[in-house]
C-alpha positions as CSV (number, residue, x, y, z in Angstrom):
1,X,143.1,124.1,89.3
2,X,143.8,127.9,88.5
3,X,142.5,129.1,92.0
4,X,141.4,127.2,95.1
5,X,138.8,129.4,97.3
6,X,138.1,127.8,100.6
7,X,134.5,128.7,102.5
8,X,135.1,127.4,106.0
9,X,132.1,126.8,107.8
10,X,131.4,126.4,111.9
11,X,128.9,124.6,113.8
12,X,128.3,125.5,117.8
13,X,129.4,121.9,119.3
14,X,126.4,123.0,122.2
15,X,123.7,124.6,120.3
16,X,124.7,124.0,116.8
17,X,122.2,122.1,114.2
18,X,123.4,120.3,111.1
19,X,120.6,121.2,109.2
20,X,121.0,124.6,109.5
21,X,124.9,123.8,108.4
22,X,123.8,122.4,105.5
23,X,121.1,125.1,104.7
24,X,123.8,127.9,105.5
25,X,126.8,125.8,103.0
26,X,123.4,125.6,100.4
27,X,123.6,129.5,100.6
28,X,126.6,130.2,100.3
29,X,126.9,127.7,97.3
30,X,123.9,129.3,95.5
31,X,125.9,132.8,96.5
32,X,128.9,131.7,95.1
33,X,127.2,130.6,91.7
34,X,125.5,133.9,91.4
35,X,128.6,135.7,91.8
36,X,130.2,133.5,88.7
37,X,127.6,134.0,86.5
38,X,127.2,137.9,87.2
39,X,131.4,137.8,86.9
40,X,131.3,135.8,83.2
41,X,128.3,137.3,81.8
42,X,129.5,140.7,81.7
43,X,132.5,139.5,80.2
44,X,130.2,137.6,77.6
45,X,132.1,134.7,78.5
46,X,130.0,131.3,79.5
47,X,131.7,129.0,82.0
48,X,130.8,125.3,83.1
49,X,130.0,124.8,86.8
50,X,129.8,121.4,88.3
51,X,128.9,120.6,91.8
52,X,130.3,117.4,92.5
53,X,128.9,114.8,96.3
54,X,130.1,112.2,97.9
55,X,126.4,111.3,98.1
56,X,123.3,112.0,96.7
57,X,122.0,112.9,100.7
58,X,124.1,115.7,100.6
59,X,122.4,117.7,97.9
60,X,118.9,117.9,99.3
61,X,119.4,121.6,100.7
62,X,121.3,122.6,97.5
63,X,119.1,121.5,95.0
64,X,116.2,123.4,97.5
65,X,117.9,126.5,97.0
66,X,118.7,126.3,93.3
67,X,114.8,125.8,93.0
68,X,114.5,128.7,94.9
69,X,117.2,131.0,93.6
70,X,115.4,129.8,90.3
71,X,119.1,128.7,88.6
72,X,118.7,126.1,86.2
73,X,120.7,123.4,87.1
74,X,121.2,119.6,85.1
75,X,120.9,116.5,87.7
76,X,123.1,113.6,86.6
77,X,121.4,110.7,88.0
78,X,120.5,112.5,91.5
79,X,117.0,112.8,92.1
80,X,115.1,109.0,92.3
81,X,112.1,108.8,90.0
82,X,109.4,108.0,93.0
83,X,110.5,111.7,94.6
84,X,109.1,113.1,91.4
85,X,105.3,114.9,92.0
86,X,104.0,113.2,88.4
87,X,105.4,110.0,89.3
88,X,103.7,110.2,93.0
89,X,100.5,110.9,91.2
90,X,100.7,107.8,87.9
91,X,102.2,105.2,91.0
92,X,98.8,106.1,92.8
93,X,96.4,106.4,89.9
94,X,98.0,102.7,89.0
95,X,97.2,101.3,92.4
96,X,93.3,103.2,92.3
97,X,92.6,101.4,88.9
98,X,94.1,97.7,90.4
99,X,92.6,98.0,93.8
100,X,89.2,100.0,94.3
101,X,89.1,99.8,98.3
102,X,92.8,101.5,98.4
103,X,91.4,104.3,100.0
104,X,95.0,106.0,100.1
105,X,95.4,106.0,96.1
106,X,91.6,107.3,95.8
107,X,92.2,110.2,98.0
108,X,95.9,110.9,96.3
109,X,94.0,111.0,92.9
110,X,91.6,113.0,94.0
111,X,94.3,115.8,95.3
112,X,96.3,115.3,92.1
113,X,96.5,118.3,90.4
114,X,94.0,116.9,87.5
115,X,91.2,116.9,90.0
116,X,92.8,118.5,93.1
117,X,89.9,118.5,95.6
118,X,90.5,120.4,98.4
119,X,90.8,119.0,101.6
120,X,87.3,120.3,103.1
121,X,85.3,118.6,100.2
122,X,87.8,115.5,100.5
123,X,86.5,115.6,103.9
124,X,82.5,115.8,102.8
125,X,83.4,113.0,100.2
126,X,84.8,110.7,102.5
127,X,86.1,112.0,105.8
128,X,83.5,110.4,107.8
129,X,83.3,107.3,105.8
130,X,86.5,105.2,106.8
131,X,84.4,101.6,105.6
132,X,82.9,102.7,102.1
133,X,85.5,102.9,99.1
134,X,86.1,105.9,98.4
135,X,84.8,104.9,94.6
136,X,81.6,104.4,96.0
137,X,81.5,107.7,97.4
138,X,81.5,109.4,94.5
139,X,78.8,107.8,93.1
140,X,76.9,108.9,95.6
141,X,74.8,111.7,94.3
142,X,73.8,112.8,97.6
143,X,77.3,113.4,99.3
144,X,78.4,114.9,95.4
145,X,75.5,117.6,96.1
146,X,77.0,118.6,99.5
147,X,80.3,119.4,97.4
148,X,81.4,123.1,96.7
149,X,80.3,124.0,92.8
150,X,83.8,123.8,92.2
151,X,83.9,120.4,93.7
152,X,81.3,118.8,92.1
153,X,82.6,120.0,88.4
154,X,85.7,118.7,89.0
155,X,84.8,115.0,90.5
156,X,82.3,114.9,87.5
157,X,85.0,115.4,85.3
158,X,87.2,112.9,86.8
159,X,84.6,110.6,87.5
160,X,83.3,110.5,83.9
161,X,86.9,108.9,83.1
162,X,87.3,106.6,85.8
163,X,83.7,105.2,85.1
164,X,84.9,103.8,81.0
165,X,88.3,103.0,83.1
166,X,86.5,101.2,86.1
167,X,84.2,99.0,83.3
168,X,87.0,97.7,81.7
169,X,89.8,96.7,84.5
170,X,91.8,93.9,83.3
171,X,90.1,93.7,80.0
172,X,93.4,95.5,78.5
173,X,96.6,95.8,79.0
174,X,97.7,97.9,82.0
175,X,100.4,100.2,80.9
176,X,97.4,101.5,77.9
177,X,94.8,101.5,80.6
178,X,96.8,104.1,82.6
179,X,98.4,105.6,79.9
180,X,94.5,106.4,78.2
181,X,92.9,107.2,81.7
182,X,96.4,109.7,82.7
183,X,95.7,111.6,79.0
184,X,92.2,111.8,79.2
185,X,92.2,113.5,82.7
186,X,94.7,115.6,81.7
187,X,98.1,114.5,83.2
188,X,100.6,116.3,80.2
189,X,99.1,119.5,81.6
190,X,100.0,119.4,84.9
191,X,103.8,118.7,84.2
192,X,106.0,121.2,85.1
193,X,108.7,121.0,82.1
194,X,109.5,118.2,79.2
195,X,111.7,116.5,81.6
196,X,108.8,114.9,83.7
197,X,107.5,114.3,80.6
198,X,110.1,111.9,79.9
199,X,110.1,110.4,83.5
200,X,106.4,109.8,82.8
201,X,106.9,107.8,79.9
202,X,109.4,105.9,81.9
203,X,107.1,105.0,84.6
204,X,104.7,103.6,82.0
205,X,107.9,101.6,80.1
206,X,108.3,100.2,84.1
207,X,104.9,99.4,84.7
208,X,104.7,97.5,80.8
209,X,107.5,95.5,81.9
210,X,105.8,95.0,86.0
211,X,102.8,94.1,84.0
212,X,101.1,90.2,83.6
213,X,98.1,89.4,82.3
214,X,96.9,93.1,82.8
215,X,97.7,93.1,86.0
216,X,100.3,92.7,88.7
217,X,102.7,90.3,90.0
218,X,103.1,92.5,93.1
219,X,102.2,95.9,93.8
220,X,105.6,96.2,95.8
221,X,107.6,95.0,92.8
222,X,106.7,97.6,90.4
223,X,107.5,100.5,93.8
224,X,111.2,98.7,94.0
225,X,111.6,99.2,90.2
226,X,110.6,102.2,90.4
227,X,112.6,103.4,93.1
228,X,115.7,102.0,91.8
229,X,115.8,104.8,88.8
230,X,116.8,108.3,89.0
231,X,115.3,111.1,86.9
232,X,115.7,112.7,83.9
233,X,118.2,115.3,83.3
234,X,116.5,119.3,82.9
235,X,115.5,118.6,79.5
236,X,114.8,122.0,78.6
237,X,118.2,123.1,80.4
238,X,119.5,120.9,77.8
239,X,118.3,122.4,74.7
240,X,118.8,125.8,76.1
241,X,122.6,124.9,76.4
242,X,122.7,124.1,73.1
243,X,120.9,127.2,71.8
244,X,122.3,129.7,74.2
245,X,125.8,128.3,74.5
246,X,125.1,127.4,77.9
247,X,124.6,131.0,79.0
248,X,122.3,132.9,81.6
249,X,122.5,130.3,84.6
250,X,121.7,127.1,82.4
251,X,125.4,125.7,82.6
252,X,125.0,123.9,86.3
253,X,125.6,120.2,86.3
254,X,125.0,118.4,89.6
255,X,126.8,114.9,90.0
256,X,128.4,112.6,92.2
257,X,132.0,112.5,92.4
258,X,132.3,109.1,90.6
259,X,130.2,110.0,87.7
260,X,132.5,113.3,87.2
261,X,135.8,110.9,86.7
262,X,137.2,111.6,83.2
263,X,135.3,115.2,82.8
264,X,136.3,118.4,83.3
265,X,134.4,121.9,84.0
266,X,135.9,125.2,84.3
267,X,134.1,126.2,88.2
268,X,134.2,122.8,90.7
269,X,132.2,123.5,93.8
270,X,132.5,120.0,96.3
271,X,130.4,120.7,99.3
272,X,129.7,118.6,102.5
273,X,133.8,117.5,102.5
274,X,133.2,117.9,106.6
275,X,129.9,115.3,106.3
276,X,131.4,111.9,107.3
277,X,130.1,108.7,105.2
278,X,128.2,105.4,106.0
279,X,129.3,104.1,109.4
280,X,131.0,101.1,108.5
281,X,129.4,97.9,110.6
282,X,130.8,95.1,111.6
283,X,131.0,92.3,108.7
284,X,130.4,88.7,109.3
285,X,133.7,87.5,107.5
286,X,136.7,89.6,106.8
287,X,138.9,88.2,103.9
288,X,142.1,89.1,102.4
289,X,144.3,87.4,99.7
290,X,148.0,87.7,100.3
291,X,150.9,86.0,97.7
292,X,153.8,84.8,98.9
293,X,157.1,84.7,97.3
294,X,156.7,81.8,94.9
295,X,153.7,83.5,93.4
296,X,151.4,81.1,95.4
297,X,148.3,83.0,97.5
298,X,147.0,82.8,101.0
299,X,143.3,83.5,101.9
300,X,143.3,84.8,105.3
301,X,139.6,84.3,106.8
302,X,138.0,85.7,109.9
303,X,134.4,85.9,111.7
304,X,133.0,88.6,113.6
305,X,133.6,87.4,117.4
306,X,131.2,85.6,119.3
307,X,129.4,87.5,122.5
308,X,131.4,87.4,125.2
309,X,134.1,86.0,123.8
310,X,137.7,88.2,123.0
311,X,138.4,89.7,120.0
312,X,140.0,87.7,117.6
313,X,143.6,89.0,116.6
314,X,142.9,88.0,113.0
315,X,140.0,90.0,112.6
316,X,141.5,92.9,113.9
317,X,144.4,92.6,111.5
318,X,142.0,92.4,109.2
319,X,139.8,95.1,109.9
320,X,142.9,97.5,110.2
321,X,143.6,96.3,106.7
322,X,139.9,97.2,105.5
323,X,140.1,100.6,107.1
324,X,143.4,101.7,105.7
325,X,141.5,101.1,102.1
326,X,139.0,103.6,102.6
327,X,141.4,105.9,104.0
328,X,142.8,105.6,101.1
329,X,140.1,105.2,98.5
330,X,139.1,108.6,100.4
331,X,142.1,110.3,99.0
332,X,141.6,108.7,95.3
333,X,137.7,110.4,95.3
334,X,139.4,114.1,96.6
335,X,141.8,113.6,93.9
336,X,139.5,112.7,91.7
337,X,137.0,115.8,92.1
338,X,139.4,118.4,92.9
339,X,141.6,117.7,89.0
340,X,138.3,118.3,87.4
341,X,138.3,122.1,88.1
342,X,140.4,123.6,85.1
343,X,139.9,127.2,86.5
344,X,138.5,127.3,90.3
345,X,137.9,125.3,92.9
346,X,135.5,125.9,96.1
347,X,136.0,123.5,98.8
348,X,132.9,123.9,101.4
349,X,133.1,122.0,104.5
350,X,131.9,122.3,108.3
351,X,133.5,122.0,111.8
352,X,132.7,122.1,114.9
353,X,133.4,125.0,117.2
354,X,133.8,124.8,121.0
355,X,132.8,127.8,122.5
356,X,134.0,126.8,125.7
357,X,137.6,126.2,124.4
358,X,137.4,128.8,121.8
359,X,138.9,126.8,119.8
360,X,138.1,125.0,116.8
361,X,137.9,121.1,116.9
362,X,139.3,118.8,114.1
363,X,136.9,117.6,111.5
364,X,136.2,113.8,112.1
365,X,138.2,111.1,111.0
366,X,135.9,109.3,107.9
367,X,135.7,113.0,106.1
368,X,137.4,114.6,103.1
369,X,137.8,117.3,105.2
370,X,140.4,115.6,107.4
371,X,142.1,114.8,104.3
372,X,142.7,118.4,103.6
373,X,142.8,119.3,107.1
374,X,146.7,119.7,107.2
375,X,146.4,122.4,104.7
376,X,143.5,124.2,105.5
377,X,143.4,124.5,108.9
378,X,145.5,127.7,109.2
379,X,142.4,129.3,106.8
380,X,139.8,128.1,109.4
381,X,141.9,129.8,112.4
382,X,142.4,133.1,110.7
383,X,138.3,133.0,109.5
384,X,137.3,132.5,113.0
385,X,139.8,134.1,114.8
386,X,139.3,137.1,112.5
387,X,135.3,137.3,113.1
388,X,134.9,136.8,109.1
389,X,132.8,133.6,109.5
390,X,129.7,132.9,111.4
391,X,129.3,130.3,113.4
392,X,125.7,128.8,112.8
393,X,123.5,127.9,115.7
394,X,120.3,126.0,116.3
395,X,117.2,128.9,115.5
396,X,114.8,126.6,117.5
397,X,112.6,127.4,114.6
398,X,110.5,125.7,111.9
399,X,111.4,125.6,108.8
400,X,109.6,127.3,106.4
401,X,107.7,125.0,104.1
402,X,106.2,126.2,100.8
403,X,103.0,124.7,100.4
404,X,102.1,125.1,96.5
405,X,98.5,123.4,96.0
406,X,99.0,122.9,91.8
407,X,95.9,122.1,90.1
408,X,94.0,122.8,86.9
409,X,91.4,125.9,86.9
410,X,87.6,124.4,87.3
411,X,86.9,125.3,83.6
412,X,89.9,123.4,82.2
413,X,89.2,121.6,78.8
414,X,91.0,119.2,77.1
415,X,92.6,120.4,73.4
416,X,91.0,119.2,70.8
417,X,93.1,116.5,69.0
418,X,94.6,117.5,65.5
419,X,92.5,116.4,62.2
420,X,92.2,113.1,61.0
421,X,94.0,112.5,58.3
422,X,92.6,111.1,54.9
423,X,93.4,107.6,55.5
424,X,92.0,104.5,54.0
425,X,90.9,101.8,56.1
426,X,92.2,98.5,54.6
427,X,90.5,94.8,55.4
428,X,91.1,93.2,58.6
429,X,92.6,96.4,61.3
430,X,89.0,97.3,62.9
431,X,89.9,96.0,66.6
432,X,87.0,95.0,67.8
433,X,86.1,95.0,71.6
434,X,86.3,91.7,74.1
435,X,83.1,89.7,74.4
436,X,83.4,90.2,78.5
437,X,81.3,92.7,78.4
438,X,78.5,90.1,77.3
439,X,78.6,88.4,80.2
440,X,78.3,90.9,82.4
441,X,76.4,93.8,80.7
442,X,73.0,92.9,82.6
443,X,74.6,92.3,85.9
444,X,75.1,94.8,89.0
445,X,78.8,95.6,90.0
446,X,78.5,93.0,92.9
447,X,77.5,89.9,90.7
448,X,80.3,91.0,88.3
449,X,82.9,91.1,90.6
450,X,81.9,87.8,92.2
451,X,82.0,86.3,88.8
452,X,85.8,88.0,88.4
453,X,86.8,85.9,91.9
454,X,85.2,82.9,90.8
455,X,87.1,82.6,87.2
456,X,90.4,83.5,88.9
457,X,90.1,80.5,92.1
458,X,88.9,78.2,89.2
459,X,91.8,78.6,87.3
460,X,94.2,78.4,90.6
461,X,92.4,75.3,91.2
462,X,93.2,74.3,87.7
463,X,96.5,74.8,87.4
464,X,97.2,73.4,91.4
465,X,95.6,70.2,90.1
466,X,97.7,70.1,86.7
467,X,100.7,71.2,88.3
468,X,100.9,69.9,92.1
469,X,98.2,67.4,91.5
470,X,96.9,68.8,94.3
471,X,93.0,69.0,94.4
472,X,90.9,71.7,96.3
473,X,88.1,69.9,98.8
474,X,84.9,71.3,100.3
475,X,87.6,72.1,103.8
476,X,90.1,74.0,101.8
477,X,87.6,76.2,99.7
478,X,85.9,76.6,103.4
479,X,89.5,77.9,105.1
480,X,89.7,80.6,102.0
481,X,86.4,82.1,102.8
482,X,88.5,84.9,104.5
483,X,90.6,85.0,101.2
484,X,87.1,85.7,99.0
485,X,86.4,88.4,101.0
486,X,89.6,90.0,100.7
487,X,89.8,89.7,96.9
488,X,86.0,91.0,96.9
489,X,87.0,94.1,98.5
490,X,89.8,94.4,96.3
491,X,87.5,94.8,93.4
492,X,85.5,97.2,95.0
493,X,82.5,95.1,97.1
494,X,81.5,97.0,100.3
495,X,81.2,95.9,103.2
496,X,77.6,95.8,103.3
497,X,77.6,93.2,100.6
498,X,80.7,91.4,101.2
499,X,79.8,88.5,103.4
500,X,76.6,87.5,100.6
501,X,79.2,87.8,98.0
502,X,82.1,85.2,99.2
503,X,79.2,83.0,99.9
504,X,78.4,83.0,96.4
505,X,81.9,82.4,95.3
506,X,81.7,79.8,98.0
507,X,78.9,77.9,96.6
508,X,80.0,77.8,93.2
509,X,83.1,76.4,93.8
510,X,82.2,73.7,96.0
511,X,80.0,73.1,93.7
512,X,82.4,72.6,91.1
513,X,84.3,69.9,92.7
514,X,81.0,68.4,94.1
515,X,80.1,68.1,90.2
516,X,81.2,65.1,87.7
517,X,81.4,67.6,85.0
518,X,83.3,70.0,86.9
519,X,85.6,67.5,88.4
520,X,86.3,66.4,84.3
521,X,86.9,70.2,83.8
522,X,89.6,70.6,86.3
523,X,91.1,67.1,85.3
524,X,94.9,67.1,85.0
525,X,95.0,64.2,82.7
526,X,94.2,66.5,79.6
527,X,96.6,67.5,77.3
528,X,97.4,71.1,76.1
529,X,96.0,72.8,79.2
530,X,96.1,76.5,79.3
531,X,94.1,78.4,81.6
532,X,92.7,82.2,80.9
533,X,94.7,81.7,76.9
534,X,94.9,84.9,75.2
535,X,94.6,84.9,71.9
536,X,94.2,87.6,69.1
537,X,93.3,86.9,64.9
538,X,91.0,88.3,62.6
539,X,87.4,87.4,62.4
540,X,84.8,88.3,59.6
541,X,87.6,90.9,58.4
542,X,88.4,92.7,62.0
543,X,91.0,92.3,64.6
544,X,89.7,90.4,67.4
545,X,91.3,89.9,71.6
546,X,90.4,87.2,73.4
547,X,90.6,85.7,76.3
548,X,89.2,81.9,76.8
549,X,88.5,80.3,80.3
550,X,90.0,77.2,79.5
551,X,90.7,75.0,76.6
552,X,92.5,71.1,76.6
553,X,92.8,68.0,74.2
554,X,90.9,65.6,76.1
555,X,91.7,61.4,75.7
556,X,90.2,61.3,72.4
557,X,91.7,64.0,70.5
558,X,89.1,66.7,70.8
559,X,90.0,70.7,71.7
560,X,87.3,71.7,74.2
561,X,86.6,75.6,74.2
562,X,85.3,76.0,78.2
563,X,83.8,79.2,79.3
564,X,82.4,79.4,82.5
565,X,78.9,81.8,83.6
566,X,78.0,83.0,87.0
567,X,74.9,83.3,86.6
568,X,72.0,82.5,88.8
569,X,68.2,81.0,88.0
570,X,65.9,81.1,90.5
571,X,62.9,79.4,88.6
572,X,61.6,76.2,88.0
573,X,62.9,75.5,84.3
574,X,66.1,75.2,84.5
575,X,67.1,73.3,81.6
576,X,64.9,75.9,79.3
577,X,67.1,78.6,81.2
578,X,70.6,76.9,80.1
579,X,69.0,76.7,76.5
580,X,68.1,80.6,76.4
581,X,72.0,81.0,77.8
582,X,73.4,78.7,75.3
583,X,71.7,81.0,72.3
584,X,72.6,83.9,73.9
585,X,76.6,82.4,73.8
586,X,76.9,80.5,71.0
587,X,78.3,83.2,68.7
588,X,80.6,84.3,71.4
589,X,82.0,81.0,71.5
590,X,81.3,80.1,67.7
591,X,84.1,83.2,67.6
592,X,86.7,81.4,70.0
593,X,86.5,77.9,67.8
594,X,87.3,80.1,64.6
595,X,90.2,81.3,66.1
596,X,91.7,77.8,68.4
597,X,91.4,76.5,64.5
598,X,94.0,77.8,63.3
599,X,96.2,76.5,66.1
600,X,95.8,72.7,65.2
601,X,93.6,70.0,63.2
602,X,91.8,68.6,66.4
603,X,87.9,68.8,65.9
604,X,86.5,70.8,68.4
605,X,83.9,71.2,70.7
606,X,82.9,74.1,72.9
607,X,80.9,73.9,76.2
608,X,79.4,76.4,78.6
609,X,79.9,75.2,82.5
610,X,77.1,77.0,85.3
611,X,78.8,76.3,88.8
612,X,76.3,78.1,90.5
613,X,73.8,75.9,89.1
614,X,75.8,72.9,87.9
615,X,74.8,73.2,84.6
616,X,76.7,72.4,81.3
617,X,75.8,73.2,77.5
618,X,78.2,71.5,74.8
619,X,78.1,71.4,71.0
620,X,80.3,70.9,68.5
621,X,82.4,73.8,66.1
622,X,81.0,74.0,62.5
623,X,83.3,76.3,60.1
């Protein structure tokens, strides 16, 4: 480098904070940057500045004060995707749509800036309501009345979304069910530049990938995923580069050392070099290969000591061996970022201070600092000695903490969408809608949800049987009772209802196994099992998705179609009840054979099964 500029910093061993340290070095850097830019730009000239960590932990006051000091800066891989506002608010709009009773994601969705509620209608809604879903809640007309006018046009809003959303969970896939539900309520528009734009898209790549079956593996699975990437770059600090020749405060890069090796920039800044690393802990084994003369190797191996026991000479050896490494992959990484300054380099770092010595104290061992410390010691002396640096004490007083409540106005519309365009619909693209609406369409939310438990345990009993040859009994279906409620109030039962509810998924399933017909359903000696089979084709000339309940090759060659109904008669007539059901089927099914055709030339039959009432409708498939 040209020029090496040292800013020594001093901590107050007794009253001294390390955060204010690293808010006073965050200063000082943004100070030092100002003073660059102001320097080149009246020169006309347009410099590179890179500020180059150890860690990423170390940046969290810089980047603060950038934001503040409103410099545009470019983050290499810094900032992790689930710190990002939009993110926050998708991750928890994801988990509202899976899980109705998550009262945490409701309330987070309802903040969000496309709603943002504030907190004393959140309260009305559902302050006082800690056992109803929050979903519930606003449905309630009479607690929506006791919002603010202001509230109660934008939870209409919102709700008139969820409620298409909320009919069709698990009826499509779940990256486009988000994806719809995020652009309808207007998620682009509360995005703060084109860069969360693209982070946005790359939580909804994550959650496609997360994603089976329109639902989830684990919820917990998708959060690691997503917490394991980093943001985009400033995309518009990009594109301004390009335009502007990287002029007017839009030529920051942020990186860690490592990612700088093999670039150069004309201004290096490295802060934190007095912030030590990772306290190393004791391994479990220590290794090392060593050759001998004749080429050959020896593998010295040693365990961490036992308790009470004396430490083991080999493992000490060892661990000597291990720290002279880092001490000197310390001085590869200060190498490293201090050649990539072509013009000037600013070395930041912070020491302690002993005010009842006077004296300055030496930087601790595992720091760059101590690297350099032979060097620049004599410039920390003459800085304190001389009065030109402060040393920075403890202010015993809060930080400041902006509070920016971001939100659309009341009155926000959605743009319209652009024209059509004159297109001409071919044959066979109409997509038409699933048939599980049909089932359902007459029932209340509670009977719909118990029928969404009762397909799912039949085909985990299903696939237990064909797969463990394990069978469910009236004891085991009895010990899960707790596990139907559970599910229940995952779909969004109340409490209220709850109990009634797992008692009906109870009774059909024991029913089910109780039942010659349903024990031949569940059989594992069929051939070609599949369980909730998705399939998609055209029918009459339209794109058709669906989903059938289960379909097998039975001993004699035949593909049954099965699809299972909750529903309930409470008459006399029962059999004139399951012959009103199977007209009201038929073509729903007739629909599934034309489709299974086309996957083989068994004859095929189709069959309605009633667990609730142990009932059972067949017939064969006619082309």
């Amino acid at each position: 480098a040209g020029q090496v500029v040292i800013h020594p910093l001093f901590q107050d061993d007794l009253n001294g904070s390390a955060y204010d340290t690293h808010q006073e070095e965050a200063n000082q850097i943004v100070h030092t940057i100002k003073q660059v830019q102001e320097e080149t730009h009246d020169k006309d000239l347009h410099k590179s500045i890179a500020i180059l960590v150890r860690s990423r932990p170390q940046l969290e006051a810089i980047i603060g004060h950038l934001k503040h000091a409103e410099i545009r800066f470019q983050a290499v891989d810094i900032e992790r995707l689930s710190h990002r506002a939009a993110i926050q608010d998708c991750l928890a709009l994801t988990r509202a749509l899976l899980h109705p009773a998550d009262r945490v994601a409701w309330l987070s969705i309802l903040r969000a800036p496309w709603c943002g509620l504030t907190l004393a209608d959140l309260d009305v809604l559902a302050g006082k309501q800690q056992r109803i879903p929050v979903w519930s809640c606003m449905n309630d007309e009479l607690r929506m009345k006791k919002l603010s006018k202001d509230g109660q046009q934008r939870l209409l809003q919102l709700r008139e979304v969820l409620n298409k959303a909320m009919a069709n969970r698990r009826r499509k896939s779940l990256r486009r069910m988000v994806e719809m539900v995020w652009m309808e309520i207007g998620g682009p528009a509360t995005l703060e530049d084109e860069s969360d734009l693209e982070n946005v898209q790359t939580y909804f790549d994550v959650l496609q990938q997360e994603e089976e079956s329109s639902d989830l593996k684990t919820l917990t699975k998708l959060e690691k995923a997503v917490e394991g990437l980093y943001a985009a770059a400033d995309v518009q600090s990009l594109a301004d580069s390009k335009i502007n020749g990287a002029s007017d405060g839009m030529n920051v890069q942020i990186m860690t050392i490592h990612k700088a090796k093999g670039l150069e920039f004309d201004i290096v800044i490295l802060p934190g070099l007095g912030r030590g690393g990772k306290a190393e802990e004791k391994r479990l084994l220590l290794w090392q290969e060593q050759q001998r003369d004749d080429g050959s190797n020896d593998l010295l191996l040693a365990p961490i000591k036992e308790t009470g026991v004396e430490d083991d000479k080999l493992y000490r050896y060892l661990e000597m061996l291990e720290k002279a490494k880092l001490k000197n992959e310390q001085g590869r990484l200060l190498y490293v970022a201090a050649t990539r300054a072509r013009e000037q380099l600013h070395l930041f770092g912070a020491t302690r201070v002993s005010k009842e010595k006077n004296e300055i104290s030496p930087p601790k061992k595992n720091t760059l600092l101590a690297k350099l410390w032979p060097v620049v010691e004599t410039n920390y002396q003459w800085v304190y000695t001389s009065g030109h640096g402060d040393v920075v004490k403890d202010t015993n007083e809060p930080a400041e903490v902006e509070n920016h409540f971001r939100r659309h106005m009341g009155t926000w519309k959605r743009p319209r969408p652009p024209r059509n365009v004159n297109w001409q619909q071919s044959d066979a693209t109409t997509t038409e809608a699933s048939d599980n609406d049909i089932e359902f369409e007459w029932a209340t939310e509670t009977i719909r949800h118990v029928g969404i438990v009762v397909h799912r345990c039949i085909q985990l009993m299903a696939e237990d049987q064909s797969k463990n040859n394990q069978a469910w009994d009236r004891a085991q279906i009895h010990h899960k009772r707790a596990w139907f409620r559970q599910a229940l109030t995952r779909e969004g039962v109340g409490e209220e209802e709850s109990h009634w509810a797992s008692q009906q998924v109870e009774e059909a399933l024991s029913n089910m196994i109780k039942d010659e017909r349903g024990q031949w359903l569940l059989s594992a000696e069929h051939q070609q099992q599949h369980n909730e089979y998705a399939l998609s084709g055209v029918y009459q000339e339209k794109v058709i998705s669906i989903k059938i309940d289960r379909t097998f090759v039975d001993k004699d060659g035949t593909r049954w179609i099965i699809d299972y109904k909750t529903s309930r008669h409470e008459g006399e007539d029962v059999d004139a009840f399951l012959n009103q059901q199977q007209e009201r089927y038929k073509e729903q099914l007739e629909k599934y054979g034309a489709l299974m055709k086309d996957y083989g030339d068994q004859p095929i039959k189709l069959g309605l099964y009633f667990p609730l009432l142990q009932g059972w409708r067949e017939w064969e498939y006619q082309e």
